[in-house]
Kinemage of the C-alpha trace (Angstrom):
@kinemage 1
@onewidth
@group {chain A} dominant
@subgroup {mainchain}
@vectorlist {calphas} color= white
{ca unk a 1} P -17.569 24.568 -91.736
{ca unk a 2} L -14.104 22.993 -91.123
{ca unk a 3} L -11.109 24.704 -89.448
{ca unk a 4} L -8.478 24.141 -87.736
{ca unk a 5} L -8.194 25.771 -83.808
{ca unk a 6} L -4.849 26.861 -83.067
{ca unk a 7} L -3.519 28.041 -79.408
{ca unk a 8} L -0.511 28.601 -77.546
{ca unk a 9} L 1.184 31.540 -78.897
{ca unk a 10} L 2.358 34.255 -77.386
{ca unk a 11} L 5.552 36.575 -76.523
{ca unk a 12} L 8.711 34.708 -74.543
{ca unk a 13} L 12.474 35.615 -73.923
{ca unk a 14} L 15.219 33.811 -75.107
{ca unk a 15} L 15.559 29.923 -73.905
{ca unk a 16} L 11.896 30.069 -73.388
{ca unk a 17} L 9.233 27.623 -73.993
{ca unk a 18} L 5.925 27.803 -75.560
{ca unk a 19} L 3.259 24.886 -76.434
{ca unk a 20} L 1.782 25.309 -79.667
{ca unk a 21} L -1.583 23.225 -79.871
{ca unk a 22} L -3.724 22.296 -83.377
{ca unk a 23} L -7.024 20.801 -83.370
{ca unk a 24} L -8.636 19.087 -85.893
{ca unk a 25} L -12.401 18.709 -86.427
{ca unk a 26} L -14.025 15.449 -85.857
{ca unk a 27} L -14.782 15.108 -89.567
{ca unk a 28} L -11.122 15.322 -90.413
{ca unk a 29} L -10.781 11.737 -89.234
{ca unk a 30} L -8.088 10.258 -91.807
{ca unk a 31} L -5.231 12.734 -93.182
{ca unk a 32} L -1.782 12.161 -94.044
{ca unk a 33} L 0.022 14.556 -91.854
{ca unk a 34} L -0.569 17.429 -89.209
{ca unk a 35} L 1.683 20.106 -88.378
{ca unk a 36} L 2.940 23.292 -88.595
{ca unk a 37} L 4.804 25.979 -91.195
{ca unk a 38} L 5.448 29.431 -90.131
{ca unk a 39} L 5.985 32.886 -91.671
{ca unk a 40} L 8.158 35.436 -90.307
{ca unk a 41} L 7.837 39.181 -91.732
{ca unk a 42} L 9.711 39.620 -95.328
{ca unk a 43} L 9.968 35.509 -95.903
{ca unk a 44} L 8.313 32.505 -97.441
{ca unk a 45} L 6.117 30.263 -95.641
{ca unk a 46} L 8.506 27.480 -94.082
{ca unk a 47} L 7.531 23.819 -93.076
{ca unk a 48} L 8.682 23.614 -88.998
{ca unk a 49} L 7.191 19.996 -88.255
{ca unk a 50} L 4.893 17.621 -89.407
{ca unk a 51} L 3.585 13.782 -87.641
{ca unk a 52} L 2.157 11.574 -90.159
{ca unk a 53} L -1.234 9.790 -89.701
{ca unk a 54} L 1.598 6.200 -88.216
{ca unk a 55} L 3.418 8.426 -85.452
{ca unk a 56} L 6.373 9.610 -87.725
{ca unk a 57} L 7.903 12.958 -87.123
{ca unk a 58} L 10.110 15.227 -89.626
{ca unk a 59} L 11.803 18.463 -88.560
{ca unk a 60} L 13.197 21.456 -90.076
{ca unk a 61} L 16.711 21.264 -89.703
{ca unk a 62} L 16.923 24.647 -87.984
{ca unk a 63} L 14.255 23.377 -84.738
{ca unk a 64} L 15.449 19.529 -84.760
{ca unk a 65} L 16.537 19.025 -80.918
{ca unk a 66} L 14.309 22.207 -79.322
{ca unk a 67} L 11.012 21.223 -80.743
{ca unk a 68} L 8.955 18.289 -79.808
{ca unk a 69} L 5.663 17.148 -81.813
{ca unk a 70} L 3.135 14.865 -79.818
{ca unk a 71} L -0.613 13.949 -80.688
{ca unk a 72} L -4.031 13.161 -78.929
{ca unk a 73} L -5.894 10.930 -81.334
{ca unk a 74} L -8.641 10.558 -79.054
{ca unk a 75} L -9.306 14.920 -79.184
{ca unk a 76} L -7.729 14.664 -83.120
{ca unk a 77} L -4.854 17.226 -81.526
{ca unk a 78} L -1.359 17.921 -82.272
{ca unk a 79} L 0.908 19.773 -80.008
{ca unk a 80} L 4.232 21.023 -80.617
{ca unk a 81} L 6.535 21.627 -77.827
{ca unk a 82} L 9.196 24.775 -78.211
{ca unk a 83} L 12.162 24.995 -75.794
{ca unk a 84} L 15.194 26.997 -76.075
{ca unk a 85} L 13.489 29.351 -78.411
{ca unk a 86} L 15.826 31.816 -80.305
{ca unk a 87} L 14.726 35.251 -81.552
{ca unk a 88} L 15.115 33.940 -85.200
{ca unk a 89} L 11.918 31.357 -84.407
{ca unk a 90} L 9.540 34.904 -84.467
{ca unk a 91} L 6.812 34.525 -86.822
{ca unk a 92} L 3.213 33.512 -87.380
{ca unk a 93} L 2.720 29.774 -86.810
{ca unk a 94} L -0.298 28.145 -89.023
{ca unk a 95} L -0.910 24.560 -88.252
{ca unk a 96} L -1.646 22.566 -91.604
{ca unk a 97} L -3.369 19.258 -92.116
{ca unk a 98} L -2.405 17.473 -95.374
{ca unk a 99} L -4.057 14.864 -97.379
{ca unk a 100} L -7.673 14.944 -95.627
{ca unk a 101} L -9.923 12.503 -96.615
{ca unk a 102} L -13.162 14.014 -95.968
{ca unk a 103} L -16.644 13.422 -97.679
{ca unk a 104} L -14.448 11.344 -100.162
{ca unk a 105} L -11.893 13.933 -101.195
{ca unk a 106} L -8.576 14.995 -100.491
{ca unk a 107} L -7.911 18.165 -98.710
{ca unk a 108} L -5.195 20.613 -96.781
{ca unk a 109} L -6.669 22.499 -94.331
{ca unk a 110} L -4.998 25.341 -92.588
{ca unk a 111} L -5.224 27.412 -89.084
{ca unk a 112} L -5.606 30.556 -88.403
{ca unk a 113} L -1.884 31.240 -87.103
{ca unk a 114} L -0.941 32.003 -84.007
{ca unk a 115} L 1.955 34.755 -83.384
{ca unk a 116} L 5.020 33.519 -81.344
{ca unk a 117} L 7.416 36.508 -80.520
{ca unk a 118} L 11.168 35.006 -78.664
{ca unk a 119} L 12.963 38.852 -77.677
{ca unk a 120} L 16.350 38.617 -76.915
């Protein structure tokens, strides 16, 4: 059964940081890129970040300078890195993997979500 493990999450104040962590089975071994969306209550499901299968990185505009994605090939992990978290980034995190290739198909897979809370 494949799923994605998500950590990290949790409740901070204002100009906090958390560490958001995603990891991919062992079978999920080529994809095209790993991230993370979010949800906060009464909205649509939002891209935050993603980091493409080469190393590239694309931001939403509204975390671009506070958020930091990094990856551990070796443990097929992705971590994103929140500082100077605002009340407005409170929502349910899910980390995403797009464009899978496993067992000759191409697959999303998503995480469970994780609930990061920023009080003010």
């Amino acid at each position: 059964q494949v799923q994605l493990v998500e950590s990290g999450g949790g409740l901070v104040q204002a100009g906090g940081s958390l560490r958001l962590s995603c990891a991919a089975p062992a079978s999920i071994f080529r994809f095209e890129a790993m991230g993370w969306y979010r949800q906060a209550p009464g909205k649509q499901r939002e891209l935050v970040a993603t980091i493409t299968s080469g190393g590239g990185t694309n931001y939403a505009d509204s975390v671009k300078g506070r958020f930091t994605l990094s990856r551990d090939n070796a443990k097929n992990t992705v971590y994103m890195q929140m500082n100077s978290l605002k009340p407005e980034d409170t929502a349910v995190y899910y980390c995403n993997v797009r464009g899978a290739i496993v067992s000759g198909w191409r697959r999303d897979y998503w995480g469970q979500g994780t609930q990061v809370t920023v009080s003010s």
